[in-house]
FIKOLZA-1660 file (N, C-alpha, C; in steps of 0.1 Angstrom, whole numbers, plus 5000, padded with zeros to 4 digits):
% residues 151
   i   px   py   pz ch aa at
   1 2806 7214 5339  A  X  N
   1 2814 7207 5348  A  X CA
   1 2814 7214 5362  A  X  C
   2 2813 7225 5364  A  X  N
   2 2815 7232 5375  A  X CA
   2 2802 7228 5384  A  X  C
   3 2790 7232 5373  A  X  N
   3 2774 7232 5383  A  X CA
   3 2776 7212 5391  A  X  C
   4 2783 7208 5377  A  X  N
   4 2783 7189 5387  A  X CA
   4 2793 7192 5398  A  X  C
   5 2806 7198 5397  A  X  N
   5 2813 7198 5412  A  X CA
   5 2800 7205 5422  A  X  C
   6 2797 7216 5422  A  X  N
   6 2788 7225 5432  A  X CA
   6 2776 7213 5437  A  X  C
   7 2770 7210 5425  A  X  N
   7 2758 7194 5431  A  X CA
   7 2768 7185 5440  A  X  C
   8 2774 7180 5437  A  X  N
   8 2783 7174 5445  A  X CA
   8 2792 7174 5453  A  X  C
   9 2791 7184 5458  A  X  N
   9 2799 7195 5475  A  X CA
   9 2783 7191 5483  A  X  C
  10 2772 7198 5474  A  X  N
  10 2760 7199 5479  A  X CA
  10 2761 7186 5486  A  X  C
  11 2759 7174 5477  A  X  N
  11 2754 7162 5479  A  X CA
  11 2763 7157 5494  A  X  C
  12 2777 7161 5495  A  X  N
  12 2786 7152 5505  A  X CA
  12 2781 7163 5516  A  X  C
  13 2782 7173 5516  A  X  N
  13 2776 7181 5530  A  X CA
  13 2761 7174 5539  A  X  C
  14 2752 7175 5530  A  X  N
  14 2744 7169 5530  A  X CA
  14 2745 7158 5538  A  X  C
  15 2749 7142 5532  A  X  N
  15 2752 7131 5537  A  X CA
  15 2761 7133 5552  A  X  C
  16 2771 7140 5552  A  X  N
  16 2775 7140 5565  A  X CA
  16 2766 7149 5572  A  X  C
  17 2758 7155 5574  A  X  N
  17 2753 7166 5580  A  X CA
  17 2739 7149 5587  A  X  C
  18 2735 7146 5579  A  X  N
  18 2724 7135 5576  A  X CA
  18 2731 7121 5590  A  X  C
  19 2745 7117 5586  A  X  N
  19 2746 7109 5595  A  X CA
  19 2753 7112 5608  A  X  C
  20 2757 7125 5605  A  X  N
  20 2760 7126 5623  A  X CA
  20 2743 7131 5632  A  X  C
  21 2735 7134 5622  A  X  N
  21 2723 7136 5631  A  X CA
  21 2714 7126 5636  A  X  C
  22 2715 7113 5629  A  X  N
  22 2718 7102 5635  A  X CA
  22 2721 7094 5640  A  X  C
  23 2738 7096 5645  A  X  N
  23 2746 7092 5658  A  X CA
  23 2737 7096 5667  A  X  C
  24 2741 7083 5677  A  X  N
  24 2734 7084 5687  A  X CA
  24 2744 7100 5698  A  X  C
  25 2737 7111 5714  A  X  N
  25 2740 7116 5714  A  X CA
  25 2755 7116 5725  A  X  C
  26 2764 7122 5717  A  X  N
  26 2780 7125 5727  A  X CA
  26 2783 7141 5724  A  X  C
  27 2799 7139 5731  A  X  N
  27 2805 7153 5731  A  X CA
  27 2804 7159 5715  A  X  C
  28 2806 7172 5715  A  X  N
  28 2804 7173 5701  A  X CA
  28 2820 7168 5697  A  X  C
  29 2823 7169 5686  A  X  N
  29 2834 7169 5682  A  X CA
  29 2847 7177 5673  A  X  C
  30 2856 7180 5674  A  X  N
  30 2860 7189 5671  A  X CA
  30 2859 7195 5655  A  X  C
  31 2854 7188 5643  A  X  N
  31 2849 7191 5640  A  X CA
  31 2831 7200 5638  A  X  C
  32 2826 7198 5650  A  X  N
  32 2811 7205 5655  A  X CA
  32 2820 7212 5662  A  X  C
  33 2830 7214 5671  A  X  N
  33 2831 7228 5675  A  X CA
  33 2836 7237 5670  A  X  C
  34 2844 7234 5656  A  X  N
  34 2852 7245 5644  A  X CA
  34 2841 7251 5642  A  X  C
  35 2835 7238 5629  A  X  N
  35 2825 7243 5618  A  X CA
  35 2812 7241 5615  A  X  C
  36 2812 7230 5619  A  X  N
  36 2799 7226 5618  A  X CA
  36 2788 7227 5637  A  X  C
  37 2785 7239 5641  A  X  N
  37 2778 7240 5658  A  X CA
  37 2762 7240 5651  A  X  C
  38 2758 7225 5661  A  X  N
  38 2746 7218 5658  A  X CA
  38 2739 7221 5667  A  X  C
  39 2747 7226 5685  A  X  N
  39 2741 7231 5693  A  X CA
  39 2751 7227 5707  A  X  C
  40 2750 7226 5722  A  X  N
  40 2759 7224 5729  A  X CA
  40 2755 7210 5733  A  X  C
  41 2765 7203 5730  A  X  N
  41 2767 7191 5735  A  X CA
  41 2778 7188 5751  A  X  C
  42 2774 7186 5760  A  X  N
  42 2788 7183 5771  A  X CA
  42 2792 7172 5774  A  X  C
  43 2803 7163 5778  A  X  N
  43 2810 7154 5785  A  X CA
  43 2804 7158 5800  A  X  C
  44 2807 7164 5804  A  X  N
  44 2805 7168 5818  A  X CA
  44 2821 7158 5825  A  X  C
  45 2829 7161 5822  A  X  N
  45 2836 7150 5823  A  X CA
  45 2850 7164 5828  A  X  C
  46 2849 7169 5840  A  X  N
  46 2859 7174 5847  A  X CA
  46 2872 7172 5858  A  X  C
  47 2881 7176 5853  A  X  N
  47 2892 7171 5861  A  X CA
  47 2887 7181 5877  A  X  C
  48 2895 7168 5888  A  X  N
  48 2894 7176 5903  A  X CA
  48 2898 7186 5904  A  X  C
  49 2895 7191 5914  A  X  N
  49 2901 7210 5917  A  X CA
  49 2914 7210 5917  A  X  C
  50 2923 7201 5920  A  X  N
  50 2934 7201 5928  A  X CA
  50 2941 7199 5910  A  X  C
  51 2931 7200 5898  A  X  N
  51 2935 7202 5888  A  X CA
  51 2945 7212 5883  A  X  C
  52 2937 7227 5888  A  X  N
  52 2937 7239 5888  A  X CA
  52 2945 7248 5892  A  X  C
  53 2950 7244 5905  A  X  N
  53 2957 7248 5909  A  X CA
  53 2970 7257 5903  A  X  C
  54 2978 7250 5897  A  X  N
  54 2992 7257 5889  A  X CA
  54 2989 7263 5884  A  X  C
  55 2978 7261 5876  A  X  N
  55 2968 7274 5867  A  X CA
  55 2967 7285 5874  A  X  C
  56 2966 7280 5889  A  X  N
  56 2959 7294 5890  A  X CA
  56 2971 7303 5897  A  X  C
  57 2976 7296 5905  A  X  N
  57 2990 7300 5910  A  X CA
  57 2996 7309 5897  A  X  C
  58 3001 7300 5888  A  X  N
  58 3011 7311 5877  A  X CA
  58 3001 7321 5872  A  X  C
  59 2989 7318 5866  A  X  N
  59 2982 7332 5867  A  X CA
  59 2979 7342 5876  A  X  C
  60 2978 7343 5890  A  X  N
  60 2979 7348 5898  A  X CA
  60 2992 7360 5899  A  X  C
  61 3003 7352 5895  A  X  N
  61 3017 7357 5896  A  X CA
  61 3019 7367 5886  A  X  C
  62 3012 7363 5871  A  X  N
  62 3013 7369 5857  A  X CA
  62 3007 7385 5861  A  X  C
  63 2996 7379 5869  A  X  N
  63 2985 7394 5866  A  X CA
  63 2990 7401 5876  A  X  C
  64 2994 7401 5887  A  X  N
  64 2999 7406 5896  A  X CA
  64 3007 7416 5891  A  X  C
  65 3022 7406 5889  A  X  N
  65 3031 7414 5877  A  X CA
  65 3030 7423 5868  A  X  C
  66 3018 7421 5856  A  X  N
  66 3018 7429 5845  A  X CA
  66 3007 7437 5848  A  X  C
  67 2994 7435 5853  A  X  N
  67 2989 7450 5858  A  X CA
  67 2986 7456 5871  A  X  C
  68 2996 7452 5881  A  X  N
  68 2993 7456 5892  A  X CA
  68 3008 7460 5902  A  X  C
  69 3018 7458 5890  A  X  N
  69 3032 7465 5897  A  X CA
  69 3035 7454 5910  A  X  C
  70 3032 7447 5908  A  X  N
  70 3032 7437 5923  A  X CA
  70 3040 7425 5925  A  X  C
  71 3048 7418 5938  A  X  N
  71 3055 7408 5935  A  X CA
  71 3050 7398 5943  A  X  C
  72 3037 7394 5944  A  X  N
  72 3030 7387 5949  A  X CA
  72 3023 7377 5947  A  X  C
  73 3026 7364 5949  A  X  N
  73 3029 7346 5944  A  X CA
  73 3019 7343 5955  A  X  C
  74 3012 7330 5951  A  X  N
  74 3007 7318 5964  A  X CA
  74 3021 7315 5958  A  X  C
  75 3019 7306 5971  A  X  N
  75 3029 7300 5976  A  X CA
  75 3027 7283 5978  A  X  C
  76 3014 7283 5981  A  X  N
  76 3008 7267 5985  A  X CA
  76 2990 7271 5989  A  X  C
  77 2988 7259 5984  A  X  N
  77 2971 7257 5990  A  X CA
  77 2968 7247 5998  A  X  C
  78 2958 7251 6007  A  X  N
  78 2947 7242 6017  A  X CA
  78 2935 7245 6015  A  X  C
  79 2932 7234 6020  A  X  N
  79 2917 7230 6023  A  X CA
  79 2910 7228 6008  A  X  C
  80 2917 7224 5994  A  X  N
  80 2912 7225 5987  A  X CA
  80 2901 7217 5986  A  X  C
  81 2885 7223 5981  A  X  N
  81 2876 7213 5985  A  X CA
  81 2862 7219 5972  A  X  C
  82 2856 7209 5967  A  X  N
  82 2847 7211 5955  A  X CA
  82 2832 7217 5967  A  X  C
  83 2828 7229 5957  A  X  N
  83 2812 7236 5966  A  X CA
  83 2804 7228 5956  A  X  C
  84 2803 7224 5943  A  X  N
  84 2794 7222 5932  A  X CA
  84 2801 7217 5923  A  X  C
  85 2790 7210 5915  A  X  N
  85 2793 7205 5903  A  X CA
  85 2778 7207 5892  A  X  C
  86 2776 7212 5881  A  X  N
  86 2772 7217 5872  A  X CA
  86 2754 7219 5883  A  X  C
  87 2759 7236 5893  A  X  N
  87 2747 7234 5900  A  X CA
  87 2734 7240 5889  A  X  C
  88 2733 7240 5878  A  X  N
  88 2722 7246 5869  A  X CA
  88 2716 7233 5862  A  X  C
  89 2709 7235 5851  A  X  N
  89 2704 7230 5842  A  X CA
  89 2713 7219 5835  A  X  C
  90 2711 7210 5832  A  X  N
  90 2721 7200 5824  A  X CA
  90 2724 7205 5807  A  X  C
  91 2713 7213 5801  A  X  N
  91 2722 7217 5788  A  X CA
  91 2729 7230 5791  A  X  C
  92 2733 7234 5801  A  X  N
  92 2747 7248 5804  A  X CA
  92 2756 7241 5807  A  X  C
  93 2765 7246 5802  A  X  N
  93 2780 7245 5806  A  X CA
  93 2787 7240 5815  A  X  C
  94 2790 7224 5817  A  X  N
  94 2796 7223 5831  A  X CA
  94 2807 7229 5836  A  X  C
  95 2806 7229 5851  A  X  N
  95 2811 7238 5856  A  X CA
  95 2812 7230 5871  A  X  C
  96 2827 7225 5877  A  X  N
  96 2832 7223 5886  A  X CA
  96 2839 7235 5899  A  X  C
  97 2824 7234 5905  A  X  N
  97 2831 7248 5914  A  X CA
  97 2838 7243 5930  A  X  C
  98 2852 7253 5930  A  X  N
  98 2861 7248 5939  A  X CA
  98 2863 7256 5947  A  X  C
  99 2869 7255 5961  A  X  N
  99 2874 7265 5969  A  X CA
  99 2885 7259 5977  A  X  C
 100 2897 7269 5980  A  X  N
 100 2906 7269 5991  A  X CA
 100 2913 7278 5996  A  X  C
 101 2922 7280 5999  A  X  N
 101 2929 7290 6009  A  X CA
 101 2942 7289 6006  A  X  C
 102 2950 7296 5999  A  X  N
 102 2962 7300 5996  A  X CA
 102 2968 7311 6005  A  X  C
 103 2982 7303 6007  A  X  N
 103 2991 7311 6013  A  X CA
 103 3001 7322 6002  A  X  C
 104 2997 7333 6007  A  X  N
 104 3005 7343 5995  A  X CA
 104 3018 7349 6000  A  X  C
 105 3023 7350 5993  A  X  N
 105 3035 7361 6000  A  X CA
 105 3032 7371 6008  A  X  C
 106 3024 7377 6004  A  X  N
 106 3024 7387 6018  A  X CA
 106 3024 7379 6030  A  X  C
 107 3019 7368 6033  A  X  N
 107 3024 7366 6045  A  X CA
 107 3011 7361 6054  A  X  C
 108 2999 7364 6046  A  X  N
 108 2986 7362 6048  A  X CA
 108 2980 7349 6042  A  X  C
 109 2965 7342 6045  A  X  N
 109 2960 7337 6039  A  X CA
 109 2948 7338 6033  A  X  C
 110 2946 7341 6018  A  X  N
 110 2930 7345 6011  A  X CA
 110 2928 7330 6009  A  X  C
 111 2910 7333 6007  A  X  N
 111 2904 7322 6000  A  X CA
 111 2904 7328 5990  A  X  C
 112 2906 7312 5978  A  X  N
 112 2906 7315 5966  A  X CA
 112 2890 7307 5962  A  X  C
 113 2877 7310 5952  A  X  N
 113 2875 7307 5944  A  X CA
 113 2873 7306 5934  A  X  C
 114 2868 7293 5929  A  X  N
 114 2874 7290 5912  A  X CA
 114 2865 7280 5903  A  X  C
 115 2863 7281 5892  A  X  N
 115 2858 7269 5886  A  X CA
 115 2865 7265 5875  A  X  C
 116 2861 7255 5871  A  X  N
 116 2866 7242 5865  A  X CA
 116 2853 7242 5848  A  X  C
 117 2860 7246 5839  A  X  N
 117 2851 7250 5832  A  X CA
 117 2851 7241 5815  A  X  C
 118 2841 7230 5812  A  X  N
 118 2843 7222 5801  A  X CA
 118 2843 7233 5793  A  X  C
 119 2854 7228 5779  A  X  N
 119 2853 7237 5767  A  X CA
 119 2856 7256 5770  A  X  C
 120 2862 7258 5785  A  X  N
 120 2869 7276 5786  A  X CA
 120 2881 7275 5785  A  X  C
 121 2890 7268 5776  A  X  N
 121 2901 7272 5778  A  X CA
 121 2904 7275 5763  A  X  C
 122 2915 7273 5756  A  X  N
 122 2917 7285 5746  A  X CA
 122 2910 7281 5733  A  X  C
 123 2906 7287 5728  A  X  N
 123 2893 7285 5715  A  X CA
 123 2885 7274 5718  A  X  C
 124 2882 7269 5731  A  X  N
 124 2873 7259 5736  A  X CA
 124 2874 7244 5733  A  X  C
 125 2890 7243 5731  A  X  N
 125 2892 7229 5731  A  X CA
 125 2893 7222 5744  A  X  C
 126 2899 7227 5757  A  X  N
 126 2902 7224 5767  A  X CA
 126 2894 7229 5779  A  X  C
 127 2893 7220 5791  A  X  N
 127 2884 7230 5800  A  X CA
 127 2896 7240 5804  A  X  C
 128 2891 7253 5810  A  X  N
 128 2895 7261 5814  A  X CA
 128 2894 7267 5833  A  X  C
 129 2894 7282 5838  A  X  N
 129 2898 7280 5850  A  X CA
 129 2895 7297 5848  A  X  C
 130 2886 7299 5858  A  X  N
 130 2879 7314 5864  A  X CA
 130 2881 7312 5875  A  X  C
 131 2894 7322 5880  A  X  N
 131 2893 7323 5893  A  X CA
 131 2894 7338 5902  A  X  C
 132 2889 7340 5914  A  X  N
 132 2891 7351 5924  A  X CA
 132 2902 7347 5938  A  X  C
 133 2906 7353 5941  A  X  N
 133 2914 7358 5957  A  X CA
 133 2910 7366 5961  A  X  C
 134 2900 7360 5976  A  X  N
 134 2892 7372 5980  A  X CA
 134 2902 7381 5985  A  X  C
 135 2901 7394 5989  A  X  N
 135 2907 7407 5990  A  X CA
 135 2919 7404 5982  A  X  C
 136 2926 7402 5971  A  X  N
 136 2931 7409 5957  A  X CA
 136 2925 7408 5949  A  X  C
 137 2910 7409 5946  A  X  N
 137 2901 7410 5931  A  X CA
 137 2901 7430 5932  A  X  C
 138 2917 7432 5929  A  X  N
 138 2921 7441 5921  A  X CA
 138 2907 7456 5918  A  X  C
 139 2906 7445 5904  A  X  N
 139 2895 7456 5894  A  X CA
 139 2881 7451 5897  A  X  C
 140 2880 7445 5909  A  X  N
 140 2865 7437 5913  A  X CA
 140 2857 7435 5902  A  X  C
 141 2866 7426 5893  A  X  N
 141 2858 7413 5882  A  X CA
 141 2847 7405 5889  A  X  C
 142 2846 7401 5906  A  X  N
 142 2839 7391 5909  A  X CA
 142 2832 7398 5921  A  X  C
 143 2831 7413 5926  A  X  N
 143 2831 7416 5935  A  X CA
 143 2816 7412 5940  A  X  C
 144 2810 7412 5946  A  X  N
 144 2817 7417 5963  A  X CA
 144 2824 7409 5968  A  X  C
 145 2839 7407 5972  A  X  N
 145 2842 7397 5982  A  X CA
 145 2845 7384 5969  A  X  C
 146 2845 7383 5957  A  X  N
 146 2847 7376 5952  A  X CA
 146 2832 7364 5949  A  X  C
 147 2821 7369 5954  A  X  N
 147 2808 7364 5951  A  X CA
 147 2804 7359 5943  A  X  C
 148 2809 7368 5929  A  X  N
 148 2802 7359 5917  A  X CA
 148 2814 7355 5911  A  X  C
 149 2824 7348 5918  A  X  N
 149 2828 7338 5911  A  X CA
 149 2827 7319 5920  A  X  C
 150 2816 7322 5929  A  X  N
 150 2808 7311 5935  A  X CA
 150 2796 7307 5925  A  X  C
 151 2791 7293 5932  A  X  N
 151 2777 7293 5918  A  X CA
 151 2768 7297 5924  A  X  C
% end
C-alpha cells in the first residue's frame, strides 16, 4: 500500500510539474516562488517612485534612531524623478531607479537615491526599496557619495 501511495505522489508531482511547463510564459507564481523555483520569471510591473517614498521616510527615521543615536526625519520630498527602469538585461531583476531631494530636519537638503525593486521586499512577495541619503550613508553601504545605489 505504501510503494502505490509513493508511485502516486510521484505520478501528481510529475503531472503538475509537466503542465505548468507548458503554460505559456508569466510571473512565477507564488507557488514557484515557495517551492517549486523553475528559474526567474518577472512582471516588470513597478509602482512610481512617488511609491516609495513613506518607505523610505519611516525607514530613514527607524535607522537613524536605533543605530545612530539620532533624531533626524525627512520631512518632505522634491524633485522626485525616475533615472532608469530595468537599465540591464531583461532576465535580472527589475529595478525602477529613482531620485529626489529630501528636506531633513537638520535643516538641510540631501538627495536621496533609491530603487524600486520587483520581488525585494519581505521573503520576496512584494517589490521592495534600497535606498541612500547622500551625506548620511552612515556605515557607507552605497559609498562614495551614495554611488552604488544608482544604476
Amino acid at each position: 500500500m505504501t510503494a502505490f501511495l509513493f508511485c502516486l505522489r510521484g505520478l501528481v508531482a510529475i503531472t503538475i510539474i509537466a503542465v505548468s511547463a507548458m503554460s505559456q510564459a508569466s510571473a512565477a507564481s507564488w507557488l514557484e516562488k515557495g517551492i517549486y523555483l523553475i528559474g526567474p520569471r518577472y512582471d516588470g510591473t513597478l509602482p512610481a517612485c512617488e511609491a516609495a517614498l513613506d518607505v523610505i521616510a519611516q525607514r530613514f527615521a527607524q535607522k537613524e534612531g536605533r543605530f545612530w543615536n539620532s533624531n533626524l526625519q525627512i520631512l518632505g520630498f522634491d524633485r522626485v524623478r525616475e533615472t532608469a527602469f530595468r537599465p540591464w538585461a531583461e532576465q535580472t531583476v527589475p529595478r525602477r531607479y529613482c531620485t529626489a531631494v529630501a528636506q531633513v530636519s537638520d535643516g538641510r537638503n540631501h538627495t536621496v537615491h533609491y530603487a524600486i525593486v520587483e520581488d525585494g521586499g519581505m521573503i520576496g512577495m512584494f517589490w521592495g526599496v534600497e535606498w541612500c541619503v547622500v551625506g548620511l550613508d552612515r556605515n557607507w553601504a552605497y559609498n562614495p557619495a551614495c554611488k552604488m545605489a544608482r544604476p
